[in-house]
C-alpha positions in Angstrom: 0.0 0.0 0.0 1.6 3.5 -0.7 2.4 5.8 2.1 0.3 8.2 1.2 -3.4 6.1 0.8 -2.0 5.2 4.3 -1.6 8.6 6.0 -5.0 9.4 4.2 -6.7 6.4 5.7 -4.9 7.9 8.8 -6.2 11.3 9.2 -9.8 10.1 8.4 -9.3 7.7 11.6 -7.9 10.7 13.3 -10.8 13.2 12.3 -13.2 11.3 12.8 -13.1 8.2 14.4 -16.7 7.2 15.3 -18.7 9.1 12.1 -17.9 8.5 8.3 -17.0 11.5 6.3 -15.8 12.1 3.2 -12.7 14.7 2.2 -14.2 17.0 -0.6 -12.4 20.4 -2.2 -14.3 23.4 -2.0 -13.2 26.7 -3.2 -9.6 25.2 -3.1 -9.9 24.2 0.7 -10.1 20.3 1.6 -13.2 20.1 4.0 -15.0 17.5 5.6 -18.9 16.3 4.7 -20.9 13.9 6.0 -21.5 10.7 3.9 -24.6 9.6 3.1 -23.3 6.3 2.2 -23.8 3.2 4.5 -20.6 1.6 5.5 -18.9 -1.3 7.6 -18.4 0.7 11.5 -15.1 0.0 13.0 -14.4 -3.2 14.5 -16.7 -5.1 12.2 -15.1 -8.7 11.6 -14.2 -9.5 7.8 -17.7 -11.8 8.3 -20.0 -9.0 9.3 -18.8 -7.0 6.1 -19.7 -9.7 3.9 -23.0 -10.7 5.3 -24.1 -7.2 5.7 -22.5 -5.8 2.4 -21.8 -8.7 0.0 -18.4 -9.7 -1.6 -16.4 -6.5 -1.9 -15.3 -5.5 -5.9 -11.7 -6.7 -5.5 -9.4 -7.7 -2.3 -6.0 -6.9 -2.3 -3.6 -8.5 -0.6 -2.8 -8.5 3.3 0.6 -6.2 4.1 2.7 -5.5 6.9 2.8 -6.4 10.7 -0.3 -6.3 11.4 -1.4 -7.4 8.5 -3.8 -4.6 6.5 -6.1 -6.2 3.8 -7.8 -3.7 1.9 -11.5 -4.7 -0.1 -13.3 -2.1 -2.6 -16.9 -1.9 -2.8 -18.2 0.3 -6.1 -18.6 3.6 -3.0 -16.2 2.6 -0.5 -13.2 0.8 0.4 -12.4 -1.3 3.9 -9.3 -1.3 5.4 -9.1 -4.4 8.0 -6.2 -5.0 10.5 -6.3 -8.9 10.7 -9.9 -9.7 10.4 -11.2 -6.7 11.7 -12.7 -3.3 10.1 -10.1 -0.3 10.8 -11.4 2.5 8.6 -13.7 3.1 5.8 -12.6 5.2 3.0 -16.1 6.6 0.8 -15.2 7.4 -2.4 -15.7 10.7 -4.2 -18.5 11.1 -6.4 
């Protein structure tokens, strides 16, 4: 995973840890909006996601120590530590 999708998975977590959000640009200035998209909540197990959201898109491959497995759904992605939900990333419309 590059550095940066991980330091942008990072200040979402940081922002907002509880409520999802998306990052949108508005007059030049990177602001935060509510997302009106449904999405896994954190520590969802890799289980939940499916049953509740269906197969993801595509899964990429588990990374690091702890392993980070990331799954894309057509409006959001997961990122799991181990078998568990650590952030959801909506994407832009």
């Amino acid at each position: 995973m590059r550095p940066l999708t991980l330091l942008a998975v990072a200040a979402l977590g940081v922002l907002s840890p509880a409520a999802q959000a998306e990052l949108i640009l508005v007059d030049g200035q990177v602001a935060l909006r509510q997302a009106e998209v449904p999405t896994p909540s954190r520590g969802m197990t890799m289980r939940g996601v499916e049953e509740r959201f269906g197969a993801p898109e595509s899964r990429a491959a588990a990374v690091g120590q702890p392993p980070i497995t990331r799954w894309d759904y057509p409006a959001f992605s997961v990122f799991f530590e181990s078998d568990r939900v650590l952030h959801t990333v909506v994407r832009g419309s």
